[in-house]
N, C-alpha and C positions, 0 to 999 in steps of 0.2 A: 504493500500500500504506500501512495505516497501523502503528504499533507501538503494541504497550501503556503505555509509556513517553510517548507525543506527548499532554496533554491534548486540544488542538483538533487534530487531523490532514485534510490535504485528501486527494481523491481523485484519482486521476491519470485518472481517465476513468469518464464517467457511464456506468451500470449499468442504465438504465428499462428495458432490452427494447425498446420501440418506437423511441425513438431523440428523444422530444420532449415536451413540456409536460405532457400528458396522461399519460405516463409517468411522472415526473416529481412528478407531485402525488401520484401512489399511495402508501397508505403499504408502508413497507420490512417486509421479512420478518430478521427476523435469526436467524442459525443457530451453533451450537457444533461443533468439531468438535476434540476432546482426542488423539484420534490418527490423524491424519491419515497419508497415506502419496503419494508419486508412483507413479502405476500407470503400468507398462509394461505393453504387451500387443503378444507377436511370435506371428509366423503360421508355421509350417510346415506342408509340405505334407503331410506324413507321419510317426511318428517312429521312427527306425531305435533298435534296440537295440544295438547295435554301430556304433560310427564316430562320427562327428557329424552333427546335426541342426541344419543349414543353418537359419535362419530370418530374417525381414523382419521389422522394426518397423513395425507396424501404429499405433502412439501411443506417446505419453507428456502425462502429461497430470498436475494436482494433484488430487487423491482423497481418499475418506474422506466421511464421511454426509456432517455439515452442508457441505462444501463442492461435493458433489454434487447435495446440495438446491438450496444457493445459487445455483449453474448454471443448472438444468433450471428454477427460479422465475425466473429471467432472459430463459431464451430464450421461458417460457410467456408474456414480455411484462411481467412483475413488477418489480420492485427488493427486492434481498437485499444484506445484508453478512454476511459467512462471516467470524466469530471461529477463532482457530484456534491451537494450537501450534505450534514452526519451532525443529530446531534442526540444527545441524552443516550438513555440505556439501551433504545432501539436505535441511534446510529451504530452504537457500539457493535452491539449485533451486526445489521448492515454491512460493515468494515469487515469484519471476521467474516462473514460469509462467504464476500467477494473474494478474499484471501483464500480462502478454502479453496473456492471454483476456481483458483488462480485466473482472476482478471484483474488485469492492469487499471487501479485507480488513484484519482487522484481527490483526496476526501477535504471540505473545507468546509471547518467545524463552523455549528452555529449555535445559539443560544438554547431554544426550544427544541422538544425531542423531535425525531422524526418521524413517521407516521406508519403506523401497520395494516395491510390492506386483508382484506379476505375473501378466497372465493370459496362458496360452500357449493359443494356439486351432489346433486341429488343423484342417485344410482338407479331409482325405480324409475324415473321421468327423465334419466340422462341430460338433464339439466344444470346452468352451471349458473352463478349468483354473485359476481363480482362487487363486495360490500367496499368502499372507500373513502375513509373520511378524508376531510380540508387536506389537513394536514396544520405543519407550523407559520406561525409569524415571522417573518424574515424586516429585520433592518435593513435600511439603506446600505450599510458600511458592507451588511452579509453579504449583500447582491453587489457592489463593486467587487468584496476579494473574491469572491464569485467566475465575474468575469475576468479581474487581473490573474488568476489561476488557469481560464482556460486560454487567457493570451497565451500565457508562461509556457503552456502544454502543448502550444501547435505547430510549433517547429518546422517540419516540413509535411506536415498533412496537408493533403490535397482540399477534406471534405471535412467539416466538422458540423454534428448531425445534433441538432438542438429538439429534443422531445420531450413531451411531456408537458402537464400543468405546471401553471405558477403558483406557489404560494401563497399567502396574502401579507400584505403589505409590503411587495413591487409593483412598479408603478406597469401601466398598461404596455410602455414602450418599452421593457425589456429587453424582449428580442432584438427590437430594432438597432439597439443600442448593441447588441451581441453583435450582429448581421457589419452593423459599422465597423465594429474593432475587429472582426474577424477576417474581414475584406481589408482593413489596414495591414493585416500581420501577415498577407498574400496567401489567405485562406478562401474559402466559398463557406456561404452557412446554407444548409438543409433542412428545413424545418416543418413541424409534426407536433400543432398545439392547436387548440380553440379558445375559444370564445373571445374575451376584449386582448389577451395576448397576442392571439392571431389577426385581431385588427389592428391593433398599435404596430405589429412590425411588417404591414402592408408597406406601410407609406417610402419606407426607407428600401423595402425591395429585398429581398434575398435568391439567391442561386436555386434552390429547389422546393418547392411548398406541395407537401403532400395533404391534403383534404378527404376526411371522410362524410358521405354524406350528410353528414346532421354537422359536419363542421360549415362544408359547401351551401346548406341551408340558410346558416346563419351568416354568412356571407350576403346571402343573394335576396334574402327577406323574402323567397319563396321555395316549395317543392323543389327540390334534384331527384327527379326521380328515373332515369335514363340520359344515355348517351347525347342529344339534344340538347339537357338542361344541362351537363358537364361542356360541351362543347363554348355557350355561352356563357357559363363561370369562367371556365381557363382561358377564352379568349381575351375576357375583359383582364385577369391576372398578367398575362404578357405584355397586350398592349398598352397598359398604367406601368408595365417596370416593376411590379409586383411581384413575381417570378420571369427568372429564365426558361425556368422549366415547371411545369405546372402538372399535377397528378392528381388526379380524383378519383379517390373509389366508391365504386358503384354496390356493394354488396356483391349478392349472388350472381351480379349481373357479371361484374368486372371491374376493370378501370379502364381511363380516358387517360394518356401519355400525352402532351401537348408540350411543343417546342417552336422554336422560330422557323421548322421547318414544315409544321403540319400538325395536326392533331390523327391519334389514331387508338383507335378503340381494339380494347382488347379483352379478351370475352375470358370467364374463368371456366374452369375446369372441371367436370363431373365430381361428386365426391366419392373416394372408394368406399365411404361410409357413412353414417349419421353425424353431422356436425354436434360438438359436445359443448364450444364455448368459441366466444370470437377474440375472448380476451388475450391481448398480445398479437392478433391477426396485423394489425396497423403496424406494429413495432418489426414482427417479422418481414413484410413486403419491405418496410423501408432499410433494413439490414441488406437484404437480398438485392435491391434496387443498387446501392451506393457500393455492394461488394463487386458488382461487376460493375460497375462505371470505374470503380478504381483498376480492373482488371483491361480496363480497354474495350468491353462494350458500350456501344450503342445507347440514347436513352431508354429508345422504345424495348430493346431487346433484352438489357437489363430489367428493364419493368415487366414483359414477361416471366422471369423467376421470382419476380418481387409476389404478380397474383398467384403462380405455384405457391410462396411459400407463406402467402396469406393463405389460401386453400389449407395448406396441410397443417399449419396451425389453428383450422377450425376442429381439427380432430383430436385434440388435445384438451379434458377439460379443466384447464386454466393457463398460466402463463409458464408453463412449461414449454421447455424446445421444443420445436418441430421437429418431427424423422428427417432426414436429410434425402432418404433414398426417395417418399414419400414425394418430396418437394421436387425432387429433378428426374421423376417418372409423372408426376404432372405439368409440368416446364413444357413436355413436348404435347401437352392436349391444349394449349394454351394457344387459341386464335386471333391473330391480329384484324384489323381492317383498317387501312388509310380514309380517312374521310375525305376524300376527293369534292364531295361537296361543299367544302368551307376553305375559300382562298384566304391564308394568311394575310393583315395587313402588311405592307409594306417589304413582304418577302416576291 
């Protein structure tokens, strides 16, 4: 682990994915994650309304977007370091966990604890019940060493992937304010939030904005309900400077890949089984998305693995990793289409 406080901080265990050189020389994905939580996820078989409801712990695990990204760009074979918050007896936890999993983090203490998430997955209804409080209070000063930390960390990353909620008390323009210094420090910022966070760092614009419908809703002050309503979200996102690259996903349907080259729709993939939870879906597609753009694919073609590996983390119930085989035996059921009907402006 590292802290915000260590100028040069070592790692306590390499992070490549593959395990060697080749891994190794890749460059790192670096990610934010301002509130973070430990997700538990207990199973019951049933639940009685009366009495008590016996249950198994299914995990425990450290959560929260960017640390999920971090993860799931590790196991895809990547190198990631996960910036993050930590405070009280559940950051403590938090920290040791990630230590455990050996993922490379960089933890900057804050006042107030940090927050415990839970999904309770019913076994008779294969249902899954993502419970999530606020979380902590964050100061000004938290939210500066915050981002003076992920400056610190970005060295030579290409791509630094900003997910997840805000906490309360920063201000709306966070991101924005991220997106600024991370374009100074000759990085790109990627980002994967809602509500007023994801409007405040409209205005300033960032490299990649991923949208999930109910986030593309509250953008648009109506329905997203198919390729049509994405096509006029992401188009207004490019042409304001809002994104370079602009992602919406559609559910079951898919996602909308929009760039300065085209917009193209891309359909998801049969399930090999009953979806158990969506939770972590959003965090896996954008892992999978940015692990191959750092490899040298394509937006659109990267965003193909990205709805494989949303797809096979619906089989999962809760934010547990995706299979990987799972993920890139749906990669190839995944259909494109260019929208030929919509000339880009000014392309």
């Amino acid at each position: 682990m590292r802290t915000a406080a260590t100028p040069e901080p070592t790692t306590a265990r390499s992070t490549d994915g593959a395990g060697g050189s080749e891994g190794a020389s890749k460059p790192a994905i670096l990610t934010l994650t301002m509130n973070p939580a430990v997700d538990l996820c207990w199973e019951v078989g049933h639940l009685e309304v009366i009495g008590k409801n016996r249950a198994r712990v299914r995990s425990v695990a450290a959560g929260g977007g960017g640390i999920n990204v971090a993860r799931h760009v590790v196991r895809l074979g990547g190198r990631a370091t996960a910036v993050h918050t930590a405070g009280g007896e559940v950051g403590l936890r938090l920290n040791r966990l990630l230590d455990e999993e050996g993922v490379d983090h960089v933890a900057v203490d804050i006042d107030e604890g940090t927050r415990e998430a839970l999904v309770l997955f019913v076994a008779e209804s294969s249902r899954g019940y993502h419970i999530v409080p606020p979380g902590p209070h964050l100061h000004d000063h938290e939210g500066r060493r915050s981002l003076d930390a992920l400056v610190q960390a970005v060295g030579n990353c290409p791509y630094v992937v900003a997910s997840g909620s805000l906490p309360g008390g920063l201000p709306d323009d966070f991101y924005a304010v991220a997106a600024r210094r991370v374009r100074e420090a000759g990085s790109r910022l990627v980002l994967d939030t809602s509500g007023p966070a994801l409007r405040g760092a409209l205005a300033e614009g960032v490299f990649l904005l991923r949208c999930n419908r109910t986030e593309a809703e509250s953008l648009t002050g109506r329905p997203v309900r198919g390729f049509d309503d994405a096509v006029a979200l992401n188009e207004h996102l490019l042409t304001t400077g809002a994104a370079e690259i602009a992602v919406t996903t559609l559910g079951e349907l898919g996602a909308l890949c929009s760039t300065g080259h085209g917009h193209t729709e891309l359909y998801a993939p049969p399930l090999p089984g009953e979806p158990l939870s969506d939770a972590g879906a959003g965090d896996s597609m954008v892992a999978a998305l940015i692990t191959q753009m750092v490899a040298g694919e394509d937006p659109v073609s990267a965003c193909a693995l990205g709805v494989a590996a949303a797809a096979a983390a619906m089989l999962t119930p809760s934010t547990e990793p995706f299979d990987l085989d799972t993920a890139r035996s749906l990669r190839s059921q995944v259909r494109t289409r260019p929208r030929t009907d919509v000339r880009r402006r000014g392309v």
